[in-house]
C-alpha atoms as one frame of an Amber mdcrd trajectory, in Angstrom:
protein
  -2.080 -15.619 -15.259  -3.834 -13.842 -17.802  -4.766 -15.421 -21.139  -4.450
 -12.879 -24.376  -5.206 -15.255 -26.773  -8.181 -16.854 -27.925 -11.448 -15.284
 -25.764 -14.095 -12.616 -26.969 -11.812  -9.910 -25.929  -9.016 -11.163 -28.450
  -8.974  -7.215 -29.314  -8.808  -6.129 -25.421  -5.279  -4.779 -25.911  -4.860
  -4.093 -29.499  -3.686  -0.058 -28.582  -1.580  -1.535 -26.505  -0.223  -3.647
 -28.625   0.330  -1.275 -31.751   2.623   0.359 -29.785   5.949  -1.061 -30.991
   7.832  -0.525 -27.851   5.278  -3.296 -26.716   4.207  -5.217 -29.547   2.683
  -8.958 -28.940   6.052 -10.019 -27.122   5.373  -7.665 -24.679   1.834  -8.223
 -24.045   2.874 -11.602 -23.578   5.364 -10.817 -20.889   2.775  -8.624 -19.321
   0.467 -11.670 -18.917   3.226 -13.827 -17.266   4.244 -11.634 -14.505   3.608
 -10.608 -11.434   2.852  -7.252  -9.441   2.428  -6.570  -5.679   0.698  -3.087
  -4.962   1.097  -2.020  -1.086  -1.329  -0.005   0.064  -4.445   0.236  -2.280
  -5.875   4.211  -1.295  -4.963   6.778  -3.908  -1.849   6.042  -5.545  -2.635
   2.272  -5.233  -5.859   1.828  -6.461  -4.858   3.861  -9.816  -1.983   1.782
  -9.962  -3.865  -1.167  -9.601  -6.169   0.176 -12.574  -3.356   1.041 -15.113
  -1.466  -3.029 -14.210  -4.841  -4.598 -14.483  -6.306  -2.765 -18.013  -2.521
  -3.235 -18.898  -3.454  -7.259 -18.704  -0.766  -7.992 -16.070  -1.185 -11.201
 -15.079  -1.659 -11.384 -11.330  -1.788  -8.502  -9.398  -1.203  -8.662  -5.794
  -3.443  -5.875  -3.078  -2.337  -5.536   0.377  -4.065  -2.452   2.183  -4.476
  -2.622   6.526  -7.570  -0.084   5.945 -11.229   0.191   4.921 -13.351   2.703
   2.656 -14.642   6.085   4.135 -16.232   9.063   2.359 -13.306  11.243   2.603
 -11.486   8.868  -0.155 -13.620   9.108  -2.471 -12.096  12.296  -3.543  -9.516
  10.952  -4.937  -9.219   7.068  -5.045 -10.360   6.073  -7.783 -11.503   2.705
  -7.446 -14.465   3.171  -5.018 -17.398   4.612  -4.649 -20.452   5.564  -1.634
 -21.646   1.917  -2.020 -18.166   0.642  -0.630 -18.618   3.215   1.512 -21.563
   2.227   3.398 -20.453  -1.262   3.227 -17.307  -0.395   5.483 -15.803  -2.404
   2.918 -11.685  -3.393   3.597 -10.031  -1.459   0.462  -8.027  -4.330  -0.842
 -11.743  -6.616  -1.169 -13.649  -3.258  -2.712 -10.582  -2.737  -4.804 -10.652
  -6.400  -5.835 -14.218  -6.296  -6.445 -13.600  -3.394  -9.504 -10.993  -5.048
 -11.058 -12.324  -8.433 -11.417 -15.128  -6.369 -13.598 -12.457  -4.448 -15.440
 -10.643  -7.338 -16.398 -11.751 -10.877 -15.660  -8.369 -12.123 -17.168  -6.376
 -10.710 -14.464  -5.733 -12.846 -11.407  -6.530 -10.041  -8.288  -5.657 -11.245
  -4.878  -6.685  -9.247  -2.096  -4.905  -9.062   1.200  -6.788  -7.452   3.963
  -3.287  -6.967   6.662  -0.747  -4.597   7.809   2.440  -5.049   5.858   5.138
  -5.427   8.813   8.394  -7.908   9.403   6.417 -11.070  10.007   4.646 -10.859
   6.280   6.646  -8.938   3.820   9.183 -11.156   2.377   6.073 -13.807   1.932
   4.127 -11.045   0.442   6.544 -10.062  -2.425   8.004 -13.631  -3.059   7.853
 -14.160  -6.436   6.384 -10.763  -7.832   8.451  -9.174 -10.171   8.014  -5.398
  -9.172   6.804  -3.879  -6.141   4.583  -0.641  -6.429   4.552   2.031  -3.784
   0.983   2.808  -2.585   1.995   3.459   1.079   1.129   6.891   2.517   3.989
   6.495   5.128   7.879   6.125   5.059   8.380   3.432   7.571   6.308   1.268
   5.536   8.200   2.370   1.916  11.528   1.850   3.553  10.367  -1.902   4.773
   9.435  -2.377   1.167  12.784  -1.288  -0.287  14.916  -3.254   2.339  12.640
  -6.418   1.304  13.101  -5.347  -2.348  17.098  -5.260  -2.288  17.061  -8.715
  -0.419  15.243 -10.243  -2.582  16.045  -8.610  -6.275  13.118  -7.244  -6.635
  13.038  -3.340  -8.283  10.563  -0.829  -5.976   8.604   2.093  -7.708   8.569
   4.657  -5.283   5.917   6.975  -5.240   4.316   9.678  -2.785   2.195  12.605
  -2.644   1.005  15.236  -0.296  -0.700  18.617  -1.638  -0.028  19.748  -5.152
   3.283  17.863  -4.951   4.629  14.127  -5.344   7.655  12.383  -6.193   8.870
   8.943  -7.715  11.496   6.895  -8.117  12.527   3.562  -9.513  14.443   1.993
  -7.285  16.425  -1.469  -8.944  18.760  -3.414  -6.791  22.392  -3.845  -8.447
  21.913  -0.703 -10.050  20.604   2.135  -7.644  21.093   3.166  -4.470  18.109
   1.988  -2.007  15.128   4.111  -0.162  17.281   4.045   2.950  20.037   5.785
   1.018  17.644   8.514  -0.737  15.785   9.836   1.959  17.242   8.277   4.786
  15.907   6.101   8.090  15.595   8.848  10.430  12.212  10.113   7.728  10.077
   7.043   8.845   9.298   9.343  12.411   9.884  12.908  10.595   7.686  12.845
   8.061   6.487  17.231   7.739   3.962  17.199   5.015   1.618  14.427   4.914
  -2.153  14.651   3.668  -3.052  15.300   7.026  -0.902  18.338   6.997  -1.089
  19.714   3.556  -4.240  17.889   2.173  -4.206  16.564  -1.302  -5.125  17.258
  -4.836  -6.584  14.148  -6.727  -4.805  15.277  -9.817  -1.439  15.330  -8.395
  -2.385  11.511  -7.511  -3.214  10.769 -11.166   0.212  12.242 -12.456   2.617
  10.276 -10.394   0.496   7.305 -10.076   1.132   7.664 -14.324   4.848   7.911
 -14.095   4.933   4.909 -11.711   2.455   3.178 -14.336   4.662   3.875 -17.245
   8.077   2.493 -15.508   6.084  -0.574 -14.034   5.318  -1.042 -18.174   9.060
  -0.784 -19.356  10.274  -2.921 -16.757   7.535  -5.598 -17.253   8.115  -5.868
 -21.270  11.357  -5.696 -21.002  12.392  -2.017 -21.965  14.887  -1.825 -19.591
  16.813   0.982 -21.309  14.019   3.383 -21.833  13.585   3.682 -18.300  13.840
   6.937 -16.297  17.087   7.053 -14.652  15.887  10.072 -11.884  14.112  11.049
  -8.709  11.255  13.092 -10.677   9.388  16.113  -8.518   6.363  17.634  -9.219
   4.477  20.606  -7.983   1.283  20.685 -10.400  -0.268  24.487  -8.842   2.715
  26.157  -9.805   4.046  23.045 -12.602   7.492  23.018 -11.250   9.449  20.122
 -12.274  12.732  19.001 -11.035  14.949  15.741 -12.112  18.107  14.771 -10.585
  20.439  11.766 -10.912  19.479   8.779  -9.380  22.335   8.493  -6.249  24.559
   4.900  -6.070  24.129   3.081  -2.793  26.083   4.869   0.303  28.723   2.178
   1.099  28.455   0.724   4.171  24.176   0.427   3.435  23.525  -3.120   4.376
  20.544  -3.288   2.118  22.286  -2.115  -1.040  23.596  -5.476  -2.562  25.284
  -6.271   1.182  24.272  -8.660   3.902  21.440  -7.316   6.150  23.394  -6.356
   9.833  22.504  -9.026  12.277  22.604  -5.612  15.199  19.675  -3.967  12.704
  17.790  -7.157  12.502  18.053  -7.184  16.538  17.153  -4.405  17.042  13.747
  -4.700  14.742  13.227  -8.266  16.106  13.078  -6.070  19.114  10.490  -3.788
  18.434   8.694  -6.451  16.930   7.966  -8.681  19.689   5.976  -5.961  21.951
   2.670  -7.004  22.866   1.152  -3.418  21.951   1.910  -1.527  18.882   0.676
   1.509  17.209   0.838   3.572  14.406  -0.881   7.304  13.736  -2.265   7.168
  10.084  -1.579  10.115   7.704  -5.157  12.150   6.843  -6.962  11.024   9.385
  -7.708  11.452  13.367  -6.957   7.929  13.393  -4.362   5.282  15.514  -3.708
   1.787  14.211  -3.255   0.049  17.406  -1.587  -3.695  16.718  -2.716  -6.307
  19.705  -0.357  -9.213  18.710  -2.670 -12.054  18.407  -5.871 -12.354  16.775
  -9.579 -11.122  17.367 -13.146 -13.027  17.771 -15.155 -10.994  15.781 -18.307
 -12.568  16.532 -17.534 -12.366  20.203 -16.575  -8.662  20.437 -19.437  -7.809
  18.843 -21.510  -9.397  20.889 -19.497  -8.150  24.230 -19.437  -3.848  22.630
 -22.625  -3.960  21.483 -23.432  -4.730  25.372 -21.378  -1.999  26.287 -23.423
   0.602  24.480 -21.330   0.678  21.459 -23.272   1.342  17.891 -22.106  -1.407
  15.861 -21.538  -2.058  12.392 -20.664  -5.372  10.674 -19.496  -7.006   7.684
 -17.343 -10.691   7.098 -14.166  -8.506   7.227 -14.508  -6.176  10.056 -16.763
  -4.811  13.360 -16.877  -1.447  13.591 -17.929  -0.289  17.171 -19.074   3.639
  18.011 -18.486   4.456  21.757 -20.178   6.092  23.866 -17.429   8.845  24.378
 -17.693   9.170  20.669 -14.161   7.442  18.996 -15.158   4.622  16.817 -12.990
   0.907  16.727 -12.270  -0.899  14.088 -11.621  -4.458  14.977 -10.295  -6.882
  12.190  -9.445 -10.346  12.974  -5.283 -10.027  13.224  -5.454  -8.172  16.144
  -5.433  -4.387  14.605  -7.732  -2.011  16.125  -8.191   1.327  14.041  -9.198
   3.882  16.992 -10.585   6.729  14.959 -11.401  10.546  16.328  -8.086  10.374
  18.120  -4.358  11.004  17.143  -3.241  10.568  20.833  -1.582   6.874  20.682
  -1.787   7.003  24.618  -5.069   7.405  24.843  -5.952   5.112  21.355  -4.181
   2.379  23.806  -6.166   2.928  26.974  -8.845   2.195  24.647  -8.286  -0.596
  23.712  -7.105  -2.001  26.706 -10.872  -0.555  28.604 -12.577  -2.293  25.638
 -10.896  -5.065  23.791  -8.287  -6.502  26.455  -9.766  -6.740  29.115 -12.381
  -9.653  27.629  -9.178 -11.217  27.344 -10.778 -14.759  26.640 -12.327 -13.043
  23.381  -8.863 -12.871  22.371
């Protein structure tokens, strides 16, 4: 946890501290707690920055992807070195804030957030912050949330517009109950879609920032009590009540149904899995056991495949032209296709059938 007394940087949070709704007590309960941040592109890695200048004292990455050019528009943590490195975004991410704040206790995560590791993942953090660029992912992070008491800061943004939400079990209604299941496979604007503005990042990734504060130091009742919408081209804003939980919501404050837990259970257990990533031509294709890195790239570059290599990753260029991105859990990124049939065959032509390399 981080240490605010007696170092060289005794003054580090001094503004922060002259602000009485903070004061020493709550720098104090900054440094004792605990934040997980899931998914560490644009919202997340300005989140990350505000928790970790903020002196939180460990701060928790999980992100399932790695840094290209077309981030660095608008996530703020990296830059063309982490780039070129094909550097996992959790480890570059990691690598900033340790410099920004040595104080800080950063873990980085380099995985998929999914059934098998989320309750581990949040155990023990105080708040979970909403970095996600998908709702299947936001509305695993909520149900884990309302099991296990933890409040959620929603956040999301696509074009010019975003939205958040705090989300505090006992006291508001769940994701599930604000936007509803059926959004996780209907999602219409996405940055794939719509694109998005860096700027619009900045502003909710601040609202999310100042509620993770409040709830950290103990301001409970200066909290926003609404779903906040923005649209920053035209700077429309719209508030409304924060909904109870609908009543028969097995997440809000209710035993999880054993026939929803079958059913996931379910859809867990399949050998192959994929998942089509927002703002990119890009499939996340989920094998089910792990990879040998060293192996594969031995066995693609023999294929013909360009490869590129660092301790987290192999990154192999076909010669049809898609590019795979093995990491060692058994996800394959197949980029420069959003066909999950074909993303499959790939993998199956490439990666399965060595099947002793995995």
């Amino acid at each position: 946890m981080a240490n605010t007394e007696g170092t060289v940087w005794s003054d580090r949070y001094s503004r922060q501290t002259r602000f009485a709704p903070i004061g020493e007590k709550g720098q104090r309960k900054l440094a004792d707690a605990c934040v997980l941040i899931v998914g560490v592109g644009a919202l997340g890695a300005s989140l990350a920055q505000h928790m970790v200048r903020a002196g939180v004292g460990e701060v928790r990455l999980v992100d399932r992807d790695f840094v290209e050019p077309s981030n660095l528009q608008r996530q703020m943590l990296f830059d063309e070195a982490d780039a070129l490195a094909v550097l996992p975004k959790a480890v570059a991410a990691a690598n900033k804030l340790r410099g920004i704040n040595s104080e800080v206790n950063v873990i980085a995560s380099v995985a998929d957030v999914s059934r098998t590791n989320v309750e581990e993942l949040a155990s023990g953090a105080q708040l979970v912050l909403d970095g996600t660029d998908n709702a299947s992912t936001r509305l695993l992070l909520s149900d884990v949330c309302f099991r296990q008491g933890i409040p959620f800061i929603y956040g999301g943004v696509a074009g010019a517009g975003g939205m958040s939400a705090t989300l505090i079990p006992g006291e508001t209604g769940c994701l599930r109950c604000l936007i509803g299941a059926e959004q996780s496979e209907n999602e219409v604007d996405t940055c794939d879609t719509v694109g998005v503005l860096a700027s619009t990042v900045e502003f909710i990734a601040s609202l999310q920032a100042a509620e993770a504060i409040k709830w950290l130091t103990g301001n409970h009742a200066a909290m926003r009590q609404t779903w906040l919408s923005v649209d920053l081209w035209s700077f429309r804003l719209r508030e409304s009540a924060m909904p109870q939980g609908i009543g028969n919501c097995s997440y809000c404050g209710q035993e999880h149904a054993e026939s929803d837990s079958a059913e996931e259970a379910n859809r867990e257990s399949e050998e192959l899995g994929f998942t089509v990533l927002c703002g990119r031509d890009t499939v996340q294709v989920t094998l089910g056991k792990p990879l040998d890195l060293d192996r594969l790239e031995k066995w693609l570059g023999g294929q013909g495949c360009m490869i590129t290599v660092n301790r987290y990753l192999v990154r192999a260029k076909l010669p049809s032209g898609e590019q795979l991105v093995l990491f060692p859990d058994g996800r394959v990124l197949v980029q420069g296709t959003s066909d999950s049939d074909y993303a499959v065959r790939l993998c199956k032509a490439y990666v399965l059938e060595l099947k002793q390399l995995i």
